[in-house]
PADOMI-404076 format. One line per field, with one value per residue (C-alpha): residue number from 1; y, z, x; residue in three letters. Coordinates in nm, 2 decimals. Example, Ala and Ser with C-alpha at 12.3 -4.5 7.8 and 13.67 -1.06 7.14 Angstrom:
<pts>
num: 1, 2
v: -0.45, -0.11
w: 0.78, 0.71
u: 1.23, 1.37
residuo: ALA, SER
</pts>
This chain:
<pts>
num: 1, 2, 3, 4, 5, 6, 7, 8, 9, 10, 11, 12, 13, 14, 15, 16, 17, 18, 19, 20, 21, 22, 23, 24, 25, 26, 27, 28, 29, 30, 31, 32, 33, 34, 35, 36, 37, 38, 39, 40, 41, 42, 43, 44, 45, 46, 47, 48, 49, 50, 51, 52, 53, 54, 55, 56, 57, 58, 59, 60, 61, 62, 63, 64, 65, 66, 67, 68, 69, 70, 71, 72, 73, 74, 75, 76, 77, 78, 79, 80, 81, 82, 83, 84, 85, 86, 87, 88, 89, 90, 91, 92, 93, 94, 95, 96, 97, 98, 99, 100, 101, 102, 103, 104, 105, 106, 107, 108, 109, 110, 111, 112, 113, 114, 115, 116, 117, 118, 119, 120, 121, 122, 123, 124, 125, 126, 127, 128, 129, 130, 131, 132, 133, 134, 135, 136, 137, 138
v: 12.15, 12.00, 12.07, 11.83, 11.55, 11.33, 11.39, 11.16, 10.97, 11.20, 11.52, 11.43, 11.37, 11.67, 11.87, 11.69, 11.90, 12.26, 12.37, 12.74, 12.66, 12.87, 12.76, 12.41, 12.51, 12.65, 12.32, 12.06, 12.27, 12.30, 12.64, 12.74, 12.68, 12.32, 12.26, 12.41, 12.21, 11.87, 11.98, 12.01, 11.68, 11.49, 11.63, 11.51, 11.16, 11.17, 11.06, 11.43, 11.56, 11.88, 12.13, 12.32, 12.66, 12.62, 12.70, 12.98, 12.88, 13.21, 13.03, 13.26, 13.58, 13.64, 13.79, 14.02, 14.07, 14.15, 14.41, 14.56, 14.59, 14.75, 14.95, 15.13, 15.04, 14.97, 14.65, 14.74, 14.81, 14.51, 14.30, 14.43, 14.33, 13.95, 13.97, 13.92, 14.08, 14.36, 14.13, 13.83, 14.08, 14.18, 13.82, 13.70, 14.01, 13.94, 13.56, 13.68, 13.90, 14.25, 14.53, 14.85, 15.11, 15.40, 15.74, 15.87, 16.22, 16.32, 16.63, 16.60, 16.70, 16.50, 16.20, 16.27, 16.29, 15.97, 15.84, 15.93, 15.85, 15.48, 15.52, 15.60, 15.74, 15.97, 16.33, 16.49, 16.83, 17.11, 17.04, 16.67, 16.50, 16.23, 16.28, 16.00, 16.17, 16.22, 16.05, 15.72, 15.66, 15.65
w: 13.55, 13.23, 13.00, 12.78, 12.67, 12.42, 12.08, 12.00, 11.66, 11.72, 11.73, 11.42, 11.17, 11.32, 11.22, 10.87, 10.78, 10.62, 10.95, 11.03, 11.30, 11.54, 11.54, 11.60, 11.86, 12.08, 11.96, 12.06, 12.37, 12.26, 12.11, 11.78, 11.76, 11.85, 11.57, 11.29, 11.45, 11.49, 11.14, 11.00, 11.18, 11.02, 10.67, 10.66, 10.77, 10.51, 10.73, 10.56, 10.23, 10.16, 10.06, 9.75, 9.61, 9.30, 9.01, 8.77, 8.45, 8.16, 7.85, 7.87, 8.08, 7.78, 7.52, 7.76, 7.93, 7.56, 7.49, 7.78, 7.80, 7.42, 7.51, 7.77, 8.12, 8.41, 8.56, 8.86, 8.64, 8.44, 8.77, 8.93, 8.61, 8.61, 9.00, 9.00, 9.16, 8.99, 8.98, 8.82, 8.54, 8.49, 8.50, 8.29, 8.02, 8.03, 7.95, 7.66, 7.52, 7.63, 7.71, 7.80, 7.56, 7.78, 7.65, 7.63, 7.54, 7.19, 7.32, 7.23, 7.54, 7.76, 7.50, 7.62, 7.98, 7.97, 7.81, 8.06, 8.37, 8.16, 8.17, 8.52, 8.80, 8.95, 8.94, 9.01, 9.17, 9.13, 9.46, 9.35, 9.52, 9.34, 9.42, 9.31, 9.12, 9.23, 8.85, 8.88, 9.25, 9.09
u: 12.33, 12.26, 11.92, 12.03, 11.78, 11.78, 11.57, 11.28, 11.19, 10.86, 11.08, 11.32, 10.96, 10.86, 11.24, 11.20, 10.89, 10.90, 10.76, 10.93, 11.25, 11.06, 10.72, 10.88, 11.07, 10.78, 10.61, 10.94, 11.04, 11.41, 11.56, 11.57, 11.91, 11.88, 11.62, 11.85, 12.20, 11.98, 11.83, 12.18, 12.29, 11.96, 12.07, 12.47, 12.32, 12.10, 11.78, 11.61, 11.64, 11.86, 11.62, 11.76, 11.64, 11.43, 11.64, 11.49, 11.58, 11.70, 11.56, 11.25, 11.38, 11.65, 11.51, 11.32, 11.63, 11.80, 11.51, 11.52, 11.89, 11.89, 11.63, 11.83, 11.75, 11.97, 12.05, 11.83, 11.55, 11.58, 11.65, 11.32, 11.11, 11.26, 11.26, 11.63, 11.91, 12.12, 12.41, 12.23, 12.12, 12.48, 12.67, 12.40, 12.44, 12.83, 12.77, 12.52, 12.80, 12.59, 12.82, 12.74, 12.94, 13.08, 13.04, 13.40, 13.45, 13.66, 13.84, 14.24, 14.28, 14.06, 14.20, 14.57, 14.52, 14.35, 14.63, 14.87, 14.69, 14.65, 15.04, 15.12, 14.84, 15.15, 15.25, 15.49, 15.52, 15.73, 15.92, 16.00, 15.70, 15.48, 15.14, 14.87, 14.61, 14.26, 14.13, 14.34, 14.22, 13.86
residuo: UNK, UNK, UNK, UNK, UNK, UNK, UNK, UNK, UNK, UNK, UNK, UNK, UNK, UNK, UNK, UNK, UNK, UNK, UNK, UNK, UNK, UNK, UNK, UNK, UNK, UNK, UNK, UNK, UNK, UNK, UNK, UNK, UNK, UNK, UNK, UNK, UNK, UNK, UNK, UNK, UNK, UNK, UNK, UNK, UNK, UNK, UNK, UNK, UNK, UNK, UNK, UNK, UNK, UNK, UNK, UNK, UNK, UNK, UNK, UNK, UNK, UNK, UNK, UNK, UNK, UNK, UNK, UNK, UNK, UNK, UNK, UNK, UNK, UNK, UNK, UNK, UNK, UNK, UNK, UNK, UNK, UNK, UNK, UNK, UNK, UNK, UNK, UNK, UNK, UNK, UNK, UNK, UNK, UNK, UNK, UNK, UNK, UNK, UNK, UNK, UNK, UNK, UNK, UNK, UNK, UNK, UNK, UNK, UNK, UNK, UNK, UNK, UNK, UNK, UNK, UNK, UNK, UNK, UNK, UNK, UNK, UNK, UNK, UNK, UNK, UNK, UNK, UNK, UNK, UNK, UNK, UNK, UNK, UNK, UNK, UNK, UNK, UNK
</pts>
């Protein structure tokens, strides 16, 4: 047996508001997944507007976001102050030319292993085997 009923021109002003999909549903009797598929339909034909996220604009959030990153605070810290995400803060410090410098030790030593594992991640064992080094799998 089918529940299938047709929808109203009542029903599709009422999908075209902000209303939350739930609270229409218990409104329209019809399932919450029927609002967001007949919302979706309404959209492609163009009868409803799409609603698009506001954008937030950098223009004013980059020199804090310059300050901040010089004064030396992680991503997530700088992300929680502009209430953006982490990754926002990082693509937006790349396209800014902000790089974080990485703190490489001078040893000789330290210098010329870095150098080979740049060259190959494999070593090989006294029995002939090539092992793949715990450093280059990092």
């Amino acid at each position: 047996m089918s529940h299938y009923r047709p929808w109203t021109p009542e029903e599709d002003a009422a999908i075209a508001t902000d209303e939350n999909r739930r609270a229409l549903a218990e409104k329209l009797g019809r399932s919450d997944k029927a609002i967001g598929t007949r919302r979706t339909l309404l959209r492609r034909r163009g009868t409803i507007p799409h609603l698009a996220r506001p954008y937030n604009p950098w223009s004013e959030d980059d020199s804090k976001l310059i300050e901040m990153f010089d004064a030396g605070k992680s991503d997530a810290e700088i992300g929680a102050e502009l209430h953006r995400t982490p990754k926002v803060i990082r693509v937006r410090r790349c396209h800014l030319g902000l790089r974080r410098q990485v703190d490489a030790p001078s040893h000789p030593e330290v210098n010329s292993l870095r150098i080979q594992m740049t060259i190959s991640p494999w070593q090989e064992l006294s029995d002939g085997t090539r092992i793949r080094t715990l450093e280059a799998a990092r």
